[in-house]
C-alpha positions as CSV (number, residue, x, y, z in Angstrom):
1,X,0.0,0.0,0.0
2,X,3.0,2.7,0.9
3,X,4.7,2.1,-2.4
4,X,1.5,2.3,-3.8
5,X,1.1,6.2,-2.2
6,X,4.8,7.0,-3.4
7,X,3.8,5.9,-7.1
8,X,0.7,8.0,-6.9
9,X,2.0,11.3,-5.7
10,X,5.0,10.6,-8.5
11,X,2.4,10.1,-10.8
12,X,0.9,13.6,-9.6
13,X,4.3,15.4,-9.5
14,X,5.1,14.3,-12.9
15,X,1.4,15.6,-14.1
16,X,2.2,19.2,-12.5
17,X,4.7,20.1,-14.8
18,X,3.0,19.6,-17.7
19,X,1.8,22.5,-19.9
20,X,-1.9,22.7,-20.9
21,X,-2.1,24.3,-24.6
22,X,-4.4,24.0,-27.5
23,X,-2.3,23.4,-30.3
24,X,-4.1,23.6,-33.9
25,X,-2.8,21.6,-36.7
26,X,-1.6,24.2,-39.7
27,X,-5.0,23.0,-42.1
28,X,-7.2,23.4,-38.8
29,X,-7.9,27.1,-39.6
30,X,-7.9,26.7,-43.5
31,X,-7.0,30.6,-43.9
32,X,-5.0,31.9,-47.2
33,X,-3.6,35.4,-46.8
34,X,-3.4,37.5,-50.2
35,X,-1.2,39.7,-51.0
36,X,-1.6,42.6,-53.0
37,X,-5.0,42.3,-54.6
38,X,-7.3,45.2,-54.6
39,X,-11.0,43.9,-52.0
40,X,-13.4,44.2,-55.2
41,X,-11.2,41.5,-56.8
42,X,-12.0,39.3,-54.0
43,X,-16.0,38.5,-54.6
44,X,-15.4,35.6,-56.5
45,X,-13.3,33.1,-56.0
46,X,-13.6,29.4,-56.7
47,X,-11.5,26.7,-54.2
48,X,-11.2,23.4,-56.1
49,X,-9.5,20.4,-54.4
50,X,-7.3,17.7,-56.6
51,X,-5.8,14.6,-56.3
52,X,-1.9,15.1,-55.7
53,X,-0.1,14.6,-58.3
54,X,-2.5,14.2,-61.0
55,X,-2.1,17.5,-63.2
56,X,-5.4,19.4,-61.8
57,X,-7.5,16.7,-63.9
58,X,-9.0,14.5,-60.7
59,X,-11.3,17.0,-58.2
60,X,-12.1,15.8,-55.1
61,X,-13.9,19.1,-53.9
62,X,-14.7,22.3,-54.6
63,X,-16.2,25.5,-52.8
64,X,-17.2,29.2,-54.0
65,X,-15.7,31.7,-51.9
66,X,-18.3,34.7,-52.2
67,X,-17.4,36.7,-49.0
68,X,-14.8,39.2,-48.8
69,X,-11.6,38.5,-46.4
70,X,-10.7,40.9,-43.5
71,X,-7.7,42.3,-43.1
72,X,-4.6,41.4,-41.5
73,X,-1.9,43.3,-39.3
74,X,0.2,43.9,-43.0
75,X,-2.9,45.0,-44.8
76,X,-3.0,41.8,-46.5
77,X,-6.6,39.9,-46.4
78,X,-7.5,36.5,-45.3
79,X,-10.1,34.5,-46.5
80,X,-11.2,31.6,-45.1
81,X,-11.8,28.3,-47.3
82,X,-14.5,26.3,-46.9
83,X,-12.5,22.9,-48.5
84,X,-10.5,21.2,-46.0
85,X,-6.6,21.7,-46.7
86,X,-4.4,18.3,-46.8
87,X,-1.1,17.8,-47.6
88,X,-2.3,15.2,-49.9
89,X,-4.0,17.0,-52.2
90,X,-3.2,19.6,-54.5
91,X,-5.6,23.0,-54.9
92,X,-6.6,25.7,-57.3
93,X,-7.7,28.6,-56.9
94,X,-9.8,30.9,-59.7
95,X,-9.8,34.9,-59.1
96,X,-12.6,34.9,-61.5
97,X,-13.2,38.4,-61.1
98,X,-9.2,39.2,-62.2
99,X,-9.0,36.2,-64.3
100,X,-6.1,34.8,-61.9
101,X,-5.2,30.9,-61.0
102,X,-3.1,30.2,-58.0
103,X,-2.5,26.8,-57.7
104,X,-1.4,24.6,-54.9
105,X,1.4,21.7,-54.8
106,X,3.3,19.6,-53.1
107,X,2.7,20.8,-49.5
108,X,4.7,19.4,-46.9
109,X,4.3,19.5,-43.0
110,X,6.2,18.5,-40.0
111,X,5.3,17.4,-36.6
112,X,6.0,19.3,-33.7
113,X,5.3,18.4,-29.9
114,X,3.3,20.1,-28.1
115,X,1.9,19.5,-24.2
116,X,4.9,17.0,-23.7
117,X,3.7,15.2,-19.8
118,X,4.5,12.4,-18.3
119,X,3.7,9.4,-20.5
120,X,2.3,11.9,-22.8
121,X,3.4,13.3,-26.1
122,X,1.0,15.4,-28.1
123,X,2.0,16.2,-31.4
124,X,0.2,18.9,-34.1
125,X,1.3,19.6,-37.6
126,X,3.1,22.7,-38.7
127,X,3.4,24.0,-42.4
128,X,7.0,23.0,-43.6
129,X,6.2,24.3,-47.7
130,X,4.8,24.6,-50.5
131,X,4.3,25.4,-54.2
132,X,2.3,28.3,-55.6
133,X,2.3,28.3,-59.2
134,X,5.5,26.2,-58.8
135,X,7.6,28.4,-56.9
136,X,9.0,26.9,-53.6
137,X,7.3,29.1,-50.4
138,X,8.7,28.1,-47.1
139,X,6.2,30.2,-44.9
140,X,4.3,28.9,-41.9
141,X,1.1,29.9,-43.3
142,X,-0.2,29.6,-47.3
143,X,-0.1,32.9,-48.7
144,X,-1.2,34.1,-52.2
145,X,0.5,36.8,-54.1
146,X,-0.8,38.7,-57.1
């Protein structure tokens, strides 16, 4: 029964230290920042999904982005997408109103702990890179330039 006690309040010791955090995975938020467009060329914009690899000929989804993004600390905007970003997939995006195609390739993410306890080890995914119109971008979040 005593060693019993000891383990327990190790048990409780250990848990003490541990930090509490929410820890969202990169795609969890599935927000694009854009950089130098003008907000009327923002009303239209159509999100399609695509198997990886596949030359944009395979959709998997597809959304219309009718609402306008807000604006950021930089005076960029951020629109939210209503398609669910995974690194296995490849996207394009249409500015219809500017006749513009963004498009979205070979993503890569890594893992990073997060809440690391006793016996625990929580893990969420950060954005390692991407493509946009095949140029390399190695930010932590997807962003769009004009």
């Amino acid at each position: 029964m005593k060693h019993l006690i000891i383990l327990y309040l190790i048990f409780i010791l250990c848990n003490s230290c541990c930090t509490k955090k929410d820890c969202l995975n990169v795609f969890d938020i599935n927000e694009i920042s854009l950089i130098d467009f003008e907000m009327q060329e923002l009303d239209s914009i159509f999100v399609i999904a695509y198997t990886k690899n596949n030359d944009f000929t395979k959709a998997i989804d597809s959304a219309y982005v009718t609402s306008i993004g807000t604006l950021n600390a930089t005076n960029n905007f951020v629109i939210t997408i209503p398609v669910s970003f995974f690194p296995e997939y490849d996207y394009r995006l249409e500015f219809r109103k500017i006749d513009f195609i963004a498009e979205i390739t070979d993503i890569k993410v890594a893992s990073e702990k997060c809440n690391t306890c006793f016996l625990t080890k929580d893990k969420y995914s950060i954005l390692e890179s991407y493509q946009i119109n095949g140029v390399l971008r190695t930010n932590k979040a997807i962003e769009i330039a004009k």
